[in-house]
Structure formats: structure tokens, C-alpha cells
FIDREN-884214 format. One record per residue (C-alpha): x, y, z; residue in one letter; residue number from 1. Coordinates in Angstrom, 1 decimal, decimal comma. Example, Ala and Ser with C-alpha at 12.3 -4.5 7.8 and 13.67 -1.06 7.14 Angstrom:
REM residues 2
REC        u        v        w   resn   resi
REC     12,3     -4,5      7,8      A      1
REC     13,7     -1,1      7,1      S      2
END
This chain:
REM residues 241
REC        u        v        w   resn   resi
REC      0,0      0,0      0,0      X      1
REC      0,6      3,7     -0,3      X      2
REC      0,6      5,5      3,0      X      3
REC      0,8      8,8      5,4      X      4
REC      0,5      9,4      8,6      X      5
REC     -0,6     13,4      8,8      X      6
REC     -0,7     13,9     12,4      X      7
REC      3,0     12,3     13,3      X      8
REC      4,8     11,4      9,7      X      9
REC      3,8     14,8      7,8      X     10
REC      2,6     16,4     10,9      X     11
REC     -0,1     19,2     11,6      X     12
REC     -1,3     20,0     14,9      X     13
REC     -4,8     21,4     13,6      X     14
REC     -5,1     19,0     10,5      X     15
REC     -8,3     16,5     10,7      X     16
REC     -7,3     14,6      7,9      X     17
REC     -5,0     11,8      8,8      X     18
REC     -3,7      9,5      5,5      X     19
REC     -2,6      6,0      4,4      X     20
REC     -0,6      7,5      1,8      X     21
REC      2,1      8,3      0,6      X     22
REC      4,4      6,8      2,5      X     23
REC      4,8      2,5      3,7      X     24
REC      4,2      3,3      7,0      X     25
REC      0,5      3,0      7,8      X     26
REC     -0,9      5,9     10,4      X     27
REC     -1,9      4,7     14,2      X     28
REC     -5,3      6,3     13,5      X     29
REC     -8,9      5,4     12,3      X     30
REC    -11,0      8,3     10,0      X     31
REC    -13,5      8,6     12,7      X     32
REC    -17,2      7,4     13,2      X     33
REC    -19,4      7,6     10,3      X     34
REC    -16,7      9,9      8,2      X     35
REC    -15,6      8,4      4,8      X     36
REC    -12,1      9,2      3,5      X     37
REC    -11,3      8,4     -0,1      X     38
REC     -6,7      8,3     -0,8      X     39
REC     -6,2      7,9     -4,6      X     40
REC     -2,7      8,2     -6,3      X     41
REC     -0,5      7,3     -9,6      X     42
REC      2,7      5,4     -9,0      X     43
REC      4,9      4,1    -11,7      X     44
REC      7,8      1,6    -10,7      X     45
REC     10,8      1,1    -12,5      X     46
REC     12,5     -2,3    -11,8      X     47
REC     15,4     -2,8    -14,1      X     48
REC     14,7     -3,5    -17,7      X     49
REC     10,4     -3,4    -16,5      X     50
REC      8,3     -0,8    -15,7      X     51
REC      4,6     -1,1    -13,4      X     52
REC      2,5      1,7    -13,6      X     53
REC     -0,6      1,6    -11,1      X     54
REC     -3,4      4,4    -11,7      X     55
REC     -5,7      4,8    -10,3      X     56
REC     -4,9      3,0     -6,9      X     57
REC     -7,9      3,9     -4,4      X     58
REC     -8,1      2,8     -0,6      X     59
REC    -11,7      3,9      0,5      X     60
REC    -12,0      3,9      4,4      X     61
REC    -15,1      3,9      6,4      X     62
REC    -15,3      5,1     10,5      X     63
REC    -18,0      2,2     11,6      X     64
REC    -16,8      3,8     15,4      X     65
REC    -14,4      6,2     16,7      X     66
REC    -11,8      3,4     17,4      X     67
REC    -12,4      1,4     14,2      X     68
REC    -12,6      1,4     10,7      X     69
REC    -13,8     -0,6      7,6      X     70
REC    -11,4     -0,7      4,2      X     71
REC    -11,9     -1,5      0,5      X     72
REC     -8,7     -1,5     -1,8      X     73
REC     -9,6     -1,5     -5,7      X     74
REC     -6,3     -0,4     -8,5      X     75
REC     -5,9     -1,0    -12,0      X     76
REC     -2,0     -2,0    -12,5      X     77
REC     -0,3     -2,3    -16,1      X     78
REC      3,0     -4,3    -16,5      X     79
REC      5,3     -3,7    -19,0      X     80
REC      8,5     -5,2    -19,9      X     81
REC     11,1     -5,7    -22,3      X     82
REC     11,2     -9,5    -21,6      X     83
REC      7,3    -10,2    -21,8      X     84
REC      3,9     -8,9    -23,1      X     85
REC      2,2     -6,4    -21,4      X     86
REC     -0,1     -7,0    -18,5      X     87
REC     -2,9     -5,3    -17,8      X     88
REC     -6,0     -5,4    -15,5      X     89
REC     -7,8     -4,6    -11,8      X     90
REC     -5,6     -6,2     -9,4      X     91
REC     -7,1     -8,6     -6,3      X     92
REC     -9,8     -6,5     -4,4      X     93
REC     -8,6     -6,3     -1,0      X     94
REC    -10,9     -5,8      2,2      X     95
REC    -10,2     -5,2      5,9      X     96
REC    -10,5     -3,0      8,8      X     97
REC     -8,0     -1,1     11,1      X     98
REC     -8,4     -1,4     15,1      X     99
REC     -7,1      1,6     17,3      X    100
REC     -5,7      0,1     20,0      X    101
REC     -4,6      2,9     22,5      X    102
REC     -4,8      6,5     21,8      X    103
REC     -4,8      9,6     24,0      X    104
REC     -4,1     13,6     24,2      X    105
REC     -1,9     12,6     27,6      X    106
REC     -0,3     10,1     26,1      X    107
REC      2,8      9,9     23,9      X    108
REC      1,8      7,4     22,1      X    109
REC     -0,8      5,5     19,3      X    110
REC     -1,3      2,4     18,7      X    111
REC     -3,9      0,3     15,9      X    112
REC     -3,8     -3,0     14,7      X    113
REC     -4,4     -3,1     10,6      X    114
REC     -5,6     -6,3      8,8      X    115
REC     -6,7     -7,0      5,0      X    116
REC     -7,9     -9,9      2,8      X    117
REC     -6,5    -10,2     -0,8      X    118
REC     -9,6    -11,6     -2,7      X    119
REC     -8,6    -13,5     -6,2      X    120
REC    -10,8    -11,1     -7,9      X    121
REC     -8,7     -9,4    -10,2      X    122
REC     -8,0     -9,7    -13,8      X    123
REC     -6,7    -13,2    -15,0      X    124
REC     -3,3    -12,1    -16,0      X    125
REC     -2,8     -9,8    -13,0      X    126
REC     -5,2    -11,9    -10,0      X    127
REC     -2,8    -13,9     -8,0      X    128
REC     -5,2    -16,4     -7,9      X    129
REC     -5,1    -17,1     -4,1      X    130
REC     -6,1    -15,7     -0,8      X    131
REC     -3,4    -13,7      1,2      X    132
REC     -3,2    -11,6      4,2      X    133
REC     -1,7     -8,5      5,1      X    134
REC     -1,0     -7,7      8,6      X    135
REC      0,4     -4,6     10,3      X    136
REC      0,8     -3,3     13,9      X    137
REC      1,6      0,7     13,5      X    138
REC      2,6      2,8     16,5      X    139
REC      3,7      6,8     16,3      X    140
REC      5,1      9,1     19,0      X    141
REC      5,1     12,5     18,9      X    142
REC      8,6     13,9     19,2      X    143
REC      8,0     17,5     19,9      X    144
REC      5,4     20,5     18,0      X    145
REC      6,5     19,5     14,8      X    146
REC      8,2     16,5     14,1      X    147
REC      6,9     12,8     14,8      X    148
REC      8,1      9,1     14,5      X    149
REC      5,8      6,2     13,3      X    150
REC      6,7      2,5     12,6      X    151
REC      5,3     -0,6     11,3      X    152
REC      5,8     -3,8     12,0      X    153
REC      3,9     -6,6      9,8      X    154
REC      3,6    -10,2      8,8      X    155
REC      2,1    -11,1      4,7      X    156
REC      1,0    -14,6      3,9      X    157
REC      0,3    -14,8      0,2      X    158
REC     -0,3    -18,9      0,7      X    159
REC      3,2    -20,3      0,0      X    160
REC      6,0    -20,5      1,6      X    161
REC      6,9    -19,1      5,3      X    162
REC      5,2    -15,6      4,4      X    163
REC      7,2    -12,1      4,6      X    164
REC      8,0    -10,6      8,0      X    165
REC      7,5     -6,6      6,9      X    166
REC      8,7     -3,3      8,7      X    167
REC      9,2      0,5      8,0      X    168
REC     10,2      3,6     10,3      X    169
REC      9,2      7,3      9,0      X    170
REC     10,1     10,4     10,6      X    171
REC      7,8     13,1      9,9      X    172
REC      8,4     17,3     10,0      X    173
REC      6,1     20,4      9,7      X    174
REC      7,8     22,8      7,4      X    175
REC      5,0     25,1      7,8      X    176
REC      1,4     24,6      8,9      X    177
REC      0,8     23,3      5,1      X    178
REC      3,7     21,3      3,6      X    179
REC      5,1     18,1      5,7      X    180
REC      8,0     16,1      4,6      X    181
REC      9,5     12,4      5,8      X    182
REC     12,0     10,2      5,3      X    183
REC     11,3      6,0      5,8      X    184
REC     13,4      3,3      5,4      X    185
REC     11,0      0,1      4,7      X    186
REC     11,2     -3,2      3,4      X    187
REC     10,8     -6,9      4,8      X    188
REC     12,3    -10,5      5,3      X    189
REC     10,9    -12,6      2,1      X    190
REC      9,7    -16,0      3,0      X    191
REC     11,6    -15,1      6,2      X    192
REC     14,9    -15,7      3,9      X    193
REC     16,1    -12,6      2,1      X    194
REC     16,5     -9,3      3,7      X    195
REC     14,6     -6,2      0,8      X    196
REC     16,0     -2,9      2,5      X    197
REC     14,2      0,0     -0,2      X    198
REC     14,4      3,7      1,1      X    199
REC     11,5      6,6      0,2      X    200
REC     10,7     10,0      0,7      X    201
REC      8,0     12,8      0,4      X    202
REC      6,0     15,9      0,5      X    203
REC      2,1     16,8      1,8      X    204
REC      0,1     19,6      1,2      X    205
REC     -2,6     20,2      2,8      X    206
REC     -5,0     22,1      0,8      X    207
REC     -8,0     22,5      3,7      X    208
REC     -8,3     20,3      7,1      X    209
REC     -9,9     17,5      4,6      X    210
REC     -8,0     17,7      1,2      X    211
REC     -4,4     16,8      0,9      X    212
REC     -2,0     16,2     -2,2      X    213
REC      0,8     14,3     -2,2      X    214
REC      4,2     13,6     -3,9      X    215
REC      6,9     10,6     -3,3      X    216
REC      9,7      8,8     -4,9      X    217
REC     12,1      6,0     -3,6      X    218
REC     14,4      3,8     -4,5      X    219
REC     15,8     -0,2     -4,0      X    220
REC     18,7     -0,3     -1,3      X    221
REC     19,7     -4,1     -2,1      X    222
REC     17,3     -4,8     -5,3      X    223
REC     17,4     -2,1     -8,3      X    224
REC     14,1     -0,2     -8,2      X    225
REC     12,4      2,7     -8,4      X    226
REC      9,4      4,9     -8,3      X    227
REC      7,7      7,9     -8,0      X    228
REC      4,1      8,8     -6,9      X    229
REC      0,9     11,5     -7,0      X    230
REC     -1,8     11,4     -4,9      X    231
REC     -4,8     12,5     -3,3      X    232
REC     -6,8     12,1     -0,2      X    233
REC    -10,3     13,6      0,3      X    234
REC    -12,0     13,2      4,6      X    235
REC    -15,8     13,3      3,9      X    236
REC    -17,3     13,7      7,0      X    237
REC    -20,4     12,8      8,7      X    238
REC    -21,9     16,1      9,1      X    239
REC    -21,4     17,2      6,1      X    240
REC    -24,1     18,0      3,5      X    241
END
């Protein structure tokens, strides 16, 4: 997924939008009750002689209570390669929910519990024909009025092999009361085997307190790969007409 955490990775103390996107590192927060938040984005990846191009990617998430949230993932992914045909399609529909686990003003510290189902929905050539999971547990501190640190730490099961053990650590600072920028070193232990190191980096702008745009880019630390990214992320909320 592409994700942001608003509040500690791109931070803003008076923001009430609080993304997925665009960094790896999913927030420790849920859109609350009854409020609807819609994150879309581009992202094209370059990965050697390859290229995978995902537009539109859309996570659609949906307060059911303050502390928890209901979420649909739908993309349409083209690959493209030097070595093959091209491949084209809607990916896997995932579904899933995120839990908040602990949260509070006096405390320095936020913790949710994230979980999706990959449903073999998708297009033939792209579907991965199986049910997987994704699992995350994503905690953020606050580490002072404009900066903030929030990690990940994950287990995939894709239904072979020993499934990937996942992490990713962005640090998050308010350049003004609009424009946020992180680091994050990410990646994950495939088939609990080989070590993936990948590094990325951003920008936010916050528009109003419910739109924001994005921009990323990152690169492969031990594979050769790279991409960049455009978003958008929209809080509808409750009260609204």
C-alpha cells in the first residue's frame, strides 16, 4: 500500500485529515465514526529493464466507530516489460479494517492494529489467484510540536512459503502549517529468507483540514528499483451536507 500518517509522519497540529498515503508506513489512526475518506494516487515503478504503472490506486475507508474502521482497496496496475507482453487489469480487491488500540491527548503514544484480505478477484493475467493476508501493527510518537516518529511492523501470507515478516520507520516534520515532509526506510524478510532494504521520501500539502495532495519517490537499497508517486486524499465527514 501507499501510506501517510498526517498527524506524526507529515505532521499538523490542527489538521483532521490523517492519510494512508504516501508513505509505507501506515498511520496509528482510524477516519472517525461515520466519516468516509477516499486516498487515490499514480505510482509508476521502475525495476530494471520493467516498468509497473498503477493508476488509479484507491483505498476507501469507512469510520463504523471512533476506534475502528472498515477498508476496501480496488487499482488498475499495467506491467510492462522488455522480456514479456504487457499486463494489464484490476488487481485482487482487498478488504479489511483497522483497530485503534490505544490513543490519548496525555499520552505519547498511538497504537492500531491493521488487517486486509486479498480476494482473487482481479483480472486473469494480473489476479494472483489465491487468498493472502496482510497484517500490520503501526505505533507513532510524537517527538516534539513539529516532528513525529511512526513505525510498522507486519507479517504477509500470500499462501506459499513461510510468508514475509515486513517493517518500516518514517520520521515526519512540519515545514509550515501546510507542507510536511518524511524520510522512511522500509522493506521486509521474504519467506523469512532474504532481507529487501528499499528507502522513500515525500511531501504533503494540505489544501483545507480534509484535502491533501501528495508527492513521493524511492528507490531499491539491495534490489534495483524505483518509483515515484501523485496522490490525493479527500475526509468526507459525517456532518457534512
Amino acid at each position: 500500500m501507499l501510506t501517510c500518517l498526517l498527524f506524526v509522519l507529515c505532521y499538523h497540529l490542527d489538521a483532521q485529515i490523517i492519510t494512508d498515503r504516501p508513505d509505507q508506513t501506515e498511520s496509528s489512526s482510524t477516519v472517525g465514526n461515520g466519516n468516509l475518506q477516499i486516498e487515490s494516487g499514480l505510482l509508476v515503478e521502475f525495476d530494471g529493464s520493467s516498468r509497473h504503472i498503477l493508476l488509479p490506486t484507491n483505498l476507501f475507508r469507512y469510520g463504523v466507530s471512533e476506534m475502528f474502521e472498515l477498508r476496501i482497496l480496488s487499482q488498475y496496475e499495467r506491467y510492462d516489460s522488455d522480456e514479456f507482453k504487457t499486463f494489464k487489469g484490476i488487481s485482487d480487491l482487498e478488504i479489511g479494517a483497522k483497530i485503534q488500540l490505544l490513543k490519548g491527548a496525555e499520552k505519547n503514544i498511538e497504537i492500531a492494529f491493521l488487517s486486509h484480505l486479498i480476494v482473487p478477484s482481479g483480472t486473469k493475467s494480473i489476479s494472483g489467484d489465491e487468498y493472502a493476508t496482510i497484517n500490520k501493527l503501526s505505533i507513532s510518537h510524537e517527538l516534539g510540536d513539529n516532528m513525529g516518529l511512526g513505525y510498522n511492523i507486519g507479517y504477509d501470507y500470500f499462501n506459499k512459503g513461510s510468508g514475509d515478516l515486513t517493517y518500516s520507520l518514517a520520521l515526519g516534520i512540519a515545514v509550515n502549517e501546510k507542507v510536511g515532509v518524511y524520510i522512511e526506510p522500509y522493506g521486509a524478510l521474504i519467506n523469512i529468507e532474504d532481507f529487501e532494504a528499499n528507502f522513500n521520501a515525500g511531501i504533503t500539502y494540505l489544501q483545507n483540514e480534509n484535502l491533501q495532495f501528495d508527492f513521493s519517490f524511492g528507490t531499491g537499497l539491495t534490489d534495483k528499483m524505483n518509483f515515484l508517486s501523485l496522490g490525493a486524499s479527500w475526509l468526507i465527514l459525517r456532518n457534512n451536507d
